[in-house]
N, C-alpha and C positions, 0 to 999 in steps of 0.2 A: 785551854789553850786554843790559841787561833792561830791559824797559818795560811799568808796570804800568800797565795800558789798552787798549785797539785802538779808540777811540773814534776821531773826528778828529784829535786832538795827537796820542795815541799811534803812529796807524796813519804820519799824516803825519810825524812823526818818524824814525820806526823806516826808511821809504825813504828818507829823503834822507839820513839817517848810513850806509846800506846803499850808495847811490850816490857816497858821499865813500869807498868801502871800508871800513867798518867791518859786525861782523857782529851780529845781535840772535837771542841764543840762548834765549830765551823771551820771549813776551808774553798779557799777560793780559786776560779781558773778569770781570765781576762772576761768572760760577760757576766760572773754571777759567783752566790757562793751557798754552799750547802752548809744547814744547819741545824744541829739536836742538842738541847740544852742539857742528854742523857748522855751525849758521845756517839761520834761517825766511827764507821769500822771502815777505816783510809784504805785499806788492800780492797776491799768489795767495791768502794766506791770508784779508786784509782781504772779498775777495770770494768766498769758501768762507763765512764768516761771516756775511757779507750774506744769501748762498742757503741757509741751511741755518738760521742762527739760534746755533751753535755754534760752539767750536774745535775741539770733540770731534771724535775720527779724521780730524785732516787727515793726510794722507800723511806720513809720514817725522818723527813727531814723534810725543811721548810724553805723554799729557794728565794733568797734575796740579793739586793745589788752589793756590790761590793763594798760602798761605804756604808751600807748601812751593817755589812759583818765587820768592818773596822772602828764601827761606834760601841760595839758588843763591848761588854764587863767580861773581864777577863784576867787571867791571872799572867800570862805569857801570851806577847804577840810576835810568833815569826815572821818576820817580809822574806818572803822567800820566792820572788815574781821578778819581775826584769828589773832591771835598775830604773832609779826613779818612779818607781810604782809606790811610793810612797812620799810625795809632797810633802812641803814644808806644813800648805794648806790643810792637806789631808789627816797631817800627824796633829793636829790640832785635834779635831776630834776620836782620838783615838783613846782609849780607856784599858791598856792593859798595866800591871803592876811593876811589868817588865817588858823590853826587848830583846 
């Protein structure tokens, strides 16, 4: 799962699919998106972000731009970032199974 966001929805999202067992291998805020092809633990990260201002070098993940986490294979993609954060352009290269 991808969730493009870590706002509220996003962040909120991303733990409770994580508590149903499911895993969120990248998420993203407006300059970047963190990513572990093992699974982010969204509550650490959500508050790394809080304190820091960034996703940049959390632990155990790999920081890249945004479109290249919405080029990710993926099973579920959440847009869950401001309206229109998701282009007509954009959803072109997008590769989840689902929205």
């Amino acid at each position: 799962m991808v969730i493009q966001g870590i706002g509220n929805v996003g962040s909120n999202a991303g733990e409770i699919f994580i508590e149903h067992g499911h895993k969120v291998i990248a998420i993203s805020d407006s300059k970047g998106a963190a990513y572990n092809a093992n699974g982010l633990d969204i509550k650490t990260l959500s508050e790394y972000k809080k304190s820091t201002g960034s996703l940049k070098d959390f632990p155990d993940s790999t920081y890249m731009t945004n479109e290249e986490m919405l080029a990710l294979p993926c099973d579920v993609l959440i847009p869950a970032a401001l309206r229109m954060s998701l282009p007509p352009r954009t959803q072109a290269m997008c590769k989840p199974r689902s929205y």
